[in-house]
mmCIF file as Biopython writes it, N, C-alpha, C and O atoms, coordinates in Angstrom:
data_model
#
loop_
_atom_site.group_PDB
_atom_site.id
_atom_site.type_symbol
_atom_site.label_atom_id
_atom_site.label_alt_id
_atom_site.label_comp_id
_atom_site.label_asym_id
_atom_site.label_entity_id
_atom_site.label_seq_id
_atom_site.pdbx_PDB_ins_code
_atom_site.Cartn_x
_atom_site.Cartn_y
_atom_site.Cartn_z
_atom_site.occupancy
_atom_site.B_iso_or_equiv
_atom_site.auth_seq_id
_atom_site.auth_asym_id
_atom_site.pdbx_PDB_model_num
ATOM 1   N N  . UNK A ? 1  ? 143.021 56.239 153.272 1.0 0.0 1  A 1 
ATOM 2   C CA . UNK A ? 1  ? 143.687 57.081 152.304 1.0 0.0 1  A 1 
ATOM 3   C C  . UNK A ? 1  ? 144.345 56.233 151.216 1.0 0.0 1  A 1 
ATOM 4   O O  . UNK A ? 1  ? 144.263 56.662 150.065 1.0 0.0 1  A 1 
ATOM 5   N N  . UNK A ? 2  ? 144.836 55.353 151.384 1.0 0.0 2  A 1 
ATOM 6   C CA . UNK A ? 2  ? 145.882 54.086 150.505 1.0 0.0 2  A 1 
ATOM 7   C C  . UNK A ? 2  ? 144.511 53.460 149.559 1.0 0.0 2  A 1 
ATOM 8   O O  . UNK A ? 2  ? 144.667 53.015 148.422 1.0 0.0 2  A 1 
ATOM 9   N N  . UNK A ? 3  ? 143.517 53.508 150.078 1.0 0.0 3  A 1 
ATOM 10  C CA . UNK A ? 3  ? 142.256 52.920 148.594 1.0 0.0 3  A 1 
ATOM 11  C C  . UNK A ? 3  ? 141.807 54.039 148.390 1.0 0.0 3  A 1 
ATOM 12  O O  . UNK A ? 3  ? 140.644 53.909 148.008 1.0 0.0 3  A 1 
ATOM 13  N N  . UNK A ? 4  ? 142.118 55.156 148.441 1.0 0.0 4  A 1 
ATOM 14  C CA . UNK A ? 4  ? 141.731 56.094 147.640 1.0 0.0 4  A 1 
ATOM 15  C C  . UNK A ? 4  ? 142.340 56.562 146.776 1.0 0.0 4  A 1 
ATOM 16  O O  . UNK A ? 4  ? 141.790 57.043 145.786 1.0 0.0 4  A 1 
ATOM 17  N N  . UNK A ? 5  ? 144.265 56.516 147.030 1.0 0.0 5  A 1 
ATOM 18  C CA . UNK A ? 5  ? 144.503 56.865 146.023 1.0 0.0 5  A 1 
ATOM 19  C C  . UNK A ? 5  ? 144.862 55.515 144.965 1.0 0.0 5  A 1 
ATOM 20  O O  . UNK A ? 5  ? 145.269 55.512 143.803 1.0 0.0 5  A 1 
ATOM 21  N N  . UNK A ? 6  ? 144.602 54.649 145.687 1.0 0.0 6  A 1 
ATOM 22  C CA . UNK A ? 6  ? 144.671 53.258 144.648 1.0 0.0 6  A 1 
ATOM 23  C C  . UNK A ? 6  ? 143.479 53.642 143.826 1.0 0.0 6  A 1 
ATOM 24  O O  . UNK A ? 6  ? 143.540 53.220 142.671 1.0 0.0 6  A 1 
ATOM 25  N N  . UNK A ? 7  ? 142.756 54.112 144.031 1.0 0.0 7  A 1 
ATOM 26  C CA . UNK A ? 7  ? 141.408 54.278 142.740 1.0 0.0 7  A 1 
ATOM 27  C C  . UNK A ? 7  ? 141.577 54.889 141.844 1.0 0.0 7  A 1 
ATOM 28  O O  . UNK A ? 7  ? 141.219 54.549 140.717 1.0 0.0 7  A 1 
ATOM 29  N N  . UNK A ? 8  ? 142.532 56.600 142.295 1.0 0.0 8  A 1 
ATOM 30  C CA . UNK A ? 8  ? 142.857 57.015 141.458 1.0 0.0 8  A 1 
ATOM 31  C C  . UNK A ? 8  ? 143.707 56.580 140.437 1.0 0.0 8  A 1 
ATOM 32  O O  . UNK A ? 8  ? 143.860 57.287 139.441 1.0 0.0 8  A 1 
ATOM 33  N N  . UNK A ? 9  ? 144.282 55.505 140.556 1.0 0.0 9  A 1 
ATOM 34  C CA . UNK A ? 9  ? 145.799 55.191 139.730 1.0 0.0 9  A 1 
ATOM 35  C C  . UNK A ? 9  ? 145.078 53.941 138.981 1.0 0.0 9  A 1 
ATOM 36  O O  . UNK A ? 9  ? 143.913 53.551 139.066 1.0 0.0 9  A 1 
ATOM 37  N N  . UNK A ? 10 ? 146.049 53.501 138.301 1.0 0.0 10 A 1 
ATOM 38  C CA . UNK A ? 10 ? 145.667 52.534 137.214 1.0 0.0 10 A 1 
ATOM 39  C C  . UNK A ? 10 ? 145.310 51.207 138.088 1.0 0.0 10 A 1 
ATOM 40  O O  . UNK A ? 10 ? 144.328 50.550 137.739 1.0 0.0 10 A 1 
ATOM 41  N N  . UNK A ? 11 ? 145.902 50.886 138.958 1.0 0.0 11 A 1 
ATOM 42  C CA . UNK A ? 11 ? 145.582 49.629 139.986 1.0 0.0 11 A 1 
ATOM 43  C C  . UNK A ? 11 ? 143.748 49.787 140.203 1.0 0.0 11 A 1 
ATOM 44  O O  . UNK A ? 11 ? 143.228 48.958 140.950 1.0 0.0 11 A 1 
ATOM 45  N N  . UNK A ? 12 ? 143.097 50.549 139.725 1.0 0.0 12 A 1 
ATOM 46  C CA . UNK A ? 12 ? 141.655 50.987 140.441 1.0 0.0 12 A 1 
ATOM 47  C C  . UNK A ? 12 ? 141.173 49.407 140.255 1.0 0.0 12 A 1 
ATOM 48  O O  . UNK A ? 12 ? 140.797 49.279 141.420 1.0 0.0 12 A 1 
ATOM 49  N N  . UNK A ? 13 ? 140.949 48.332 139.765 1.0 0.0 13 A 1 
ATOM 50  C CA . UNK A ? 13 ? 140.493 47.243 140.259 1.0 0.0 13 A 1 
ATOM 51  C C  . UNK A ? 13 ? 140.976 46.858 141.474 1.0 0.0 13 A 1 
ATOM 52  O O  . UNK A ? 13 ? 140.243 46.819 142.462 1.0 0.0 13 A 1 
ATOM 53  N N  . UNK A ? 14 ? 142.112 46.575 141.508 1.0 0.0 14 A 1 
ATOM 54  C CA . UNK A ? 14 ? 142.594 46.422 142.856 1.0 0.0 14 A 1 
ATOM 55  C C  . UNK A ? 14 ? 142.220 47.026 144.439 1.0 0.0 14 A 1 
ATOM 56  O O  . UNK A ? 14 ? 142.394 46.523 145.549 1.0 0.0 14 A 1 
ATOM 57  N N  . UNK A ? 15 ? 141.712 48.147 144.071 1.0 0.0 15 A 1 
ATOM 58  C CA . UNK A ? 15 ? 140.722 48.611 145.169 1.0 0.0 15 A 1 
ATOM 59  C C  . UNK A ? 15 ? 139.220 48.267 145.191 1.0 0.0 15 A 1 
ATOM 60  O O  . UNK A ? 15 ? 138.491 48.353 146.179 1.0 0.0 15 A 1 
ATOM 61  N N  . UNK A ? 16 ? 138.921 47.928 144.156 1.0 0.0 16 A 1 
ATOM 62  C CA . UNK A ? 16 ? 137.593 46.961 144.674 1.0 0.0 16 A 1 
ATOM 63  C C  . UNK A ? 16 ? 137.595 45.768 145.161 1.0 0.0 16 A 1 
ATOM 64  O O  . UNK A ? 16 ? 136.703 45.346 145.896 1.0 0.0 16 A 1 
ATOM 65  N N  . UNK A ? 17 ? 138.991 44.853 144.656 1.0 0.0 17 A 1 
ATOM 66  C CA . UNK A ? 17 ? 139.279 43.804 145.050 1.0 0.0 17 A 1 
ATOM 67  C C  . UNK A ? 17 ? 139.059 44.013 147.330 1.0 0.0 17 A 1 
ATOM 68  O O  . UNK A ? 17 ? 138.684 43.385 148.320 1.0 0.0 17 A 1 
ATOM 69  N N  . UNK A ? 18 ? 139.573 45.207 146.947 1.0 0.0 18 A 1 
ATOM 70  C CA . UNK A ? 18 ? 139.921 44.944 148.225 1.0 0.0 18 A 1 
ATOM 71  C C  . UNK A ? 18 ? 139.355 45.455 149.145 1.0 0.0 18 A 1 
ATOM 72  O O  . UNK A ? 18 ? 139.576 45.350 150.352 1.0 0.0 18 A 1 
ATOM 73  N N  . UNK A ? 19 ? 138.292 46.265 148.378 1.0 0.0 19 A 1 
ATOM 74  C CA . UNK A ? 19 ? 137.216 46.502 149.598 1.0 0.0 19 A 1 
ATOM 75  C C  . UNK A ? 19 ? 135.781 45.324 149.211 1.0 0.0 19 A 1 
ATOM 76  O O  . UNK A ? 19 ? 134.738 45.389 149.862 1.0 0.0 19 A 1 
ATOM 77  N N  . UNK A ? 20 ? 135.883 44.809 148.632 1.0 0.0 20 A 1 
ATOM 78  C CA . UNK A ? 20 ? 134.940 43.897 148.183 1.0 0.0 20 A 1 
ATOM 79  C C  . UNK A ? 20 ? 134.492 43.291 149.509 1.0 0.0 20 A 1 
ATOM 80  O O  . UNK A ? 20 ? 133.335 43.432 149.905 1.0 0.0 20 A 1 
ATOM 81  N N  . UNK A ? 21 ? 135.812 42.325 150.483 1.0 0.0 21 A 1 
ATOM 82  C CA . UNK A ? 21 ? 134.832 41.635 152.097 1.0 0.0 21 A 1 
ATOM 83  C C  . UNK A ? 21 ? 134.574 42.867 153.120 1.0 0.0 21 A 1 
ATOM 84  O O  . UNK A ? 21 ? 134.524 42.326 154.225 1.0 0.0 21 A 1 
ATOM 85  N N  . UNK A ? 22 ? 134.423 43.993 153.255 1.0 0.0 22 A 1 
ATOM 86  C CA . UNK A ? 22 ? 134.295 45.303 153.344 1.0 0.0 22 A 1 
ATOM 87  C C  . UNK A ? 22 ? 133.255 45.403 153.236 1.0 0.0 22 A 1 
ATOM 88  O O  . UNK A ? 22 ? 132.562 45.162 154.225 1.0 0.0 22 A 1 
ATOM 89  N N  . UNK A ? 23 ? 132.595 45.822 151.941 1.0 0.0 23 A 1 
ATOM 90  C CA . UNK A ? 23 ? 131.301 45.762 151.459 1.0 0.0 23 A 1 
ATOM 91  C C  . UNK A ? 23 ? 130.103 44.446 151.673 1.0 0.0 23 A 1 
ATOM 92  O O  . UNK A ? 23 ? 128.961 44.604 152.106 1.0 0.0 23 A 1 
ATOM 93  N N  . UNK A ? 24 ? 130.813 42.968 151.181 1.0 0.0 24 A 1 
ATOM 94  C CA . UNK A ? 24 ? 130.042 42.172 152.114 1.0 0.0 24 A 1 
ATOM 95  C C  . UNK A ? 24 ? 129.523 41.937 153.256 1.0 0.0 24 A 1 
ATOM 96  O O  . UNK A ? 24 ? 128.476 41.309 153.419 1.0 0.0 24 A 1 
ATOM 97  N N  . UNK A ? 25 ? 130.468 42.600 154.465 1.0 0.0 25 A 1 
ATOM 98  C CA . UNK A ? 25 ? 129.989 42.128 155.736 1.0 0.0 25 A 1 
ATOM 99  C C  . UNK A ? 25 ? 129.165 43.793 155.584 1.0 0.0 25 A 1 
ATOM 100 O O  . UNK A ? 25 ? 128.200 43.590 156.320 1.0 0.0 25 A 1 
ATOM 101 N N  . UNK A ? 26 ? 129.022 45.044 155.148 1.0 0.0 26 A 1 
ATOM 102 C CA . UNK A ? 26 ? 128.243 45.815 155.848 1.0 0.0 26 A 1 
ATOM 103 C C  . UNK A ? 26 ? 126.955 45.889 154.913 1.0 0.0 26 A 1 
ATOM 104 O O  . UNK A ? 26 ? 126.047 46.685 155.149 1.0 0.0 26 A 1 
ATOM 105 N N  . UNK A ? 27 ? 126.940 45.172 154.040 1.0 0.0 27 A 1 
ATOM 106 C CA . UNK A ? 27 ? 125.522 44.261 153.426 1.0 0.0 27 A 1 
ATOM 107 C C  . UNK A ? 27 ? 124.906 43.655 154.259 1.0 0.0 27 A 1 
ATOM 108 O O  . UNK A ? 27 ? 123.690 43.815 154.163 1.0 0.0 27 A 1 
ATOM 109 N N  . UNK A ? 28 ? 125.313 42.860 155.241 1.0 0.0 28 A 1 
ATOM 110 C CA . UNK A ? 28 ? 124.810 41.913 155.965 1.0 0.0 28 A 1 
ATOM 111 C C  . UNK A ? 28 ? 124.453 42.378 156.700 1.0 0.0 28 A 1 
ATOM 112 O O  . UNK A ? 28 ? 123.311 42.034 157.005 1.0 0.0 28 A 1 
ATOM 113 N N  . UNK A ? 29 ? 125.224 43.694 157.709 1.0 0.0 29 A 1 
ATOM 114 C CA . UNK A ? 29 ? 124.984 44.131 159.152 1.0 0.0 29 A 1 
ATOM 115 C C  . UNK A ? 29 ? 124.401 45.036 158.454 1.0 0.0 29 A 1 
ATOM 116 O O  . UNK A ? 29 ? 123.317 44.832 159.001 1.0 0.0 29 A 1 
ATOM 117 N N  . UNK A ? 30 ? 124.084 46.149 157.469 1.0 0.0 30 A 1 
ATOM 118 C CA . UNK A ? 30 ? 123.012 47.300 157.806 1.0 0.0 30 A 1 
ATOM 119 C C  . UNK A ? 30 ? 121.739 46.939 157.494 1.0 0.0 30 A 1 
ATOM 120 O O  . UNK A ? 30 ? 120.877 47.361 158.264 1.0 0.0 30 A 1 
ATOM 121 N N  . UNK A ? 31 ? 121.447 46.390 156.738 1.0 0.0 31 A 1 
ATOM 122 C CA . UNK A ? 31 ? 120.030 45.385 156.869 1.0 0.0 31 A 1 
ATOM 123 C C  . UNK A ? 31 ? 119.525 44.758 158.168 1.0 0.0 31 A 1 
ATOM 124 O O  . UNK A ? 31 ? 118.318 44.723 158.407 1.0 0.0 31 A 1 
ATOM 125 N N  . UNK A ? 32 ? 120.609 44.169 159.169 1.0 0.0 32 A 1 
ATOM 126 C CA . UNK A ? 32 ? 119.962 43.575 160.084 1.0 0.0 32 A 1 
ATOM 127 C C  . UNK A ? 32 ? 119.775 44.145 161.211 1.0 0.0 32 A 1 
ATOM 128 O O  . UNK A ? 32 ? 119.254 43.581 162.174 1.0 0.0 32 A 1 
ATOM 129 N N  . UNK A ? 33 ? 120.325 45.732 161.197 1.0 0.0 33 A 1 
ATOM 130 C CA . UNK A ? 33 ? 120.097 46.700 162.067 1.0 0.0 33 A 1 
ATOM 131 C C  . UNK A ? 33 ? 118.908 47.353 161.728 1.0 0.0 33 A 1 
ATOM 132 O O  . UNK A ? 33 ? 118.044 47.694 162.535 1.0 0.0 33 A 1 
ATOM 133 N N  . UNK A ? 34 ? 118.877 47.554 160.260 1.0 0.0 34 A 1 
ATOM 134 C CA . UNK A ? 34 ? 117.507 48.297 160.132 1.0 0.0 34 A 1 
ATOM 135 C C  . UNK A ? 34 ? 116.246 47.494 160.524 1.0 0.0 34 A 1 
ATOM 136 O O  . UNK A ? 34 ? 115.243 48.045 160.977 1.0 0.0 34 A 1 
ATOM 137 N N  . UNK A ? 35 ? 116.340 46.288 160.343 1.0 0.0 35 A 1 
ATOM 138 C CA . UNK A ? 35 ? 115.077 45.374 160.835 1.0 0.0 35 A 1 
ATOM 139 C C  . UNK A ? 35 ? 115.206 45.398 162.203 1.0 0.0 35 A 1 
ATOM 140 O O  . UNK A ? 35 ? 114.146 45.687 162.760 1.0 0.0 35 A 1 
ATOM 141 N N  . UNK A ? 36 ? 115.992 45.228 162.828 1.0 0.0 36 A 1 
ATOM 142 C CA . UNK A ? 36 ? 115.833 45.197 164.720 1.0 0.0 36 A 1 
ATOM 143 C C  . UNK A ? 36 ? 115.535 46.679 164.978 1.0 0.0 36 A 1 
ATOM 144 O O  . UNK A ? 36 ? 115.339 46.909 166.171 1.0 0.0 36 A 1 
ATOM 145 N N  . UNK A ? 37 ? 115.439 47.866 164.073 1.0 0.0 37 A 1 
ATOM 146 C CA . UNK A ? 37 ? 114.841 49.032 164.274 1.0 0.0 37 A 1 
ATOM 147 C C  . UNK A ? 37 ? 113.187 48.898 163.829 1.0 0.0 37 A 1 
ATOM 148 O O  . UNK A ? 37 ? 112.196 49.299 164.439 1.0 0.0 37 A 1 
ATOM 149 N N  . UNK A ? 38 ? 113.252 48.437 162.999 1.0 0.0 38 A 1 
ATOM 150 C CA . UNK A ? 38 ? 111.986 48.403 162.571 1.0 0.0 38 A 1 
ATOM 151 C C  . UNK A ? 38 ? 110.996 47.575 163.507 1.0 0.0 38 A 1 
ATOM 152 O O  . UNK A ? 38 ? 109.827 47.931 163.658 1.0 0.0 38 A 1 
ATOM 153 N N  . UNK A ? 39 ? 111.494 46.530 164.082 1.0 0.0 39 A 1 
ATOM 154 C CA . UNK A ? 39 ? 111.041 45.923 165.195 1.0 0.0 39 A 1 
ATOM 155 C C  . UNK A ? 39 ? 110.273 46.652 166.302 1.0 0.0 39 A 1 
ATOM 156 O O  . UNK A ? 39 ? 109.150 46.682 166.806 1.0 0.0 39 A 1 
ATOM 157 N N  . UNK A ? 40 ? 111.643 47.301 166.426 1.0 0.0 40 A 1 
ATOM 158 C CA . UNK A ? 40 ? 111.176 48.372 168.320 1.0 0.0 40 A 1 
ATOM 159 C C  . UNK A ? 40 ? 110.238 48.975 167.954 1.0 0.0 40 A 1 
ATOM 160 O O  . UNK A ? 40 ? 109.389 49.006 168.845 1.0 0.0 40 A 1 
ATOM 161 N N  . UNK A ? 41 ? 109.775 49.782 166.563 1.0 0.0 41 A 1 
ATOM 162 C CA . UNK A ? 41 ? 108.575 50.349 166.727 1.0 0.0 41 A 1 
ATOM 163 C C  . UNK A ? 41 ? 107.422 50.339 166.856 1.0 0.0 41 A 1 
ATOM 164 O O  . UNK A ? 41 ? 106.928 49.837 165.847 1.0 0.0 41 A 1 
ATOM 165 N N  . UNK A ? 42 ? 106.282 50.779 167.945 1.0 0.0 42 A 1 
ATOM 166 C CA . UNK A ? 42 ? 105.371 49.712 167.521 1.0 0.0 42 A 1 
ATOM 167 C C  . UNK A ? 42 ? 104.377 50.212 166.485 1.0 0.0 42 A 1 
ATOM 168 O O  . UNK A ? 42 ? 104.230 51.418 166.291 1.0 0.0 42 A 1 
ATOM 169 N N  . UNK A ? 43 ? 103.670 49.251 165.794 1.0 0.0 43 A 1 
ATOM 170 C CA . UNK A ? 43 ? 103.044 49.524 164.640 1.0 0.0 43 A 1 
ATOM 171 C C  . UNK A ? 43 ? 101.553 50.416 165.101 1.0 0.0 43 A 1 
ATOM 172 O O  . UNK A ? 43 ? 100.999 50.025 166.128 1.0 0.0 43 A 1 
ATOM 173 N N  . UNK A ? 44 ? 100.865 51.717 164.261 1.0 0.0 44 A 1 
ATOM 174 C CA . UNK A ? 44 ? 99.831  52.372 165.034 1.0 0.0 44 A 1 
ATOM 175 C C  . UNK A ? 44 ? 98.426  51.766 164.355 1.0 0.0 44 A 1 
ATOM 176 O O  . UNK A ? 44 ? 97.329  52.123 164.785 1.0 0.0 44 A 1 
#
């Protein structure tokens, strides 16, 4: 709730600041879930 209404208000950089390592690490992990899915299937 606290970066949401930080977006709304003039601070709104400050909420990207701060979800920015947020967004990095689930860059990293939903990609490497979708490939270990893509894995299990087997190809027809």
């Amino acid at each position: 709730m606290h970066m949401g209404m930080t977006a709304m208000s003039e601070k709104v950089l400050d909420a990207f600041a701060v979800a920015h390592p947020f967004l990095d690490v689930t860059g990293d992990v939903v990609p490497a879930w979708l490939n270990c899915g893509g894995l299990s299937r087997p190809e027809p």
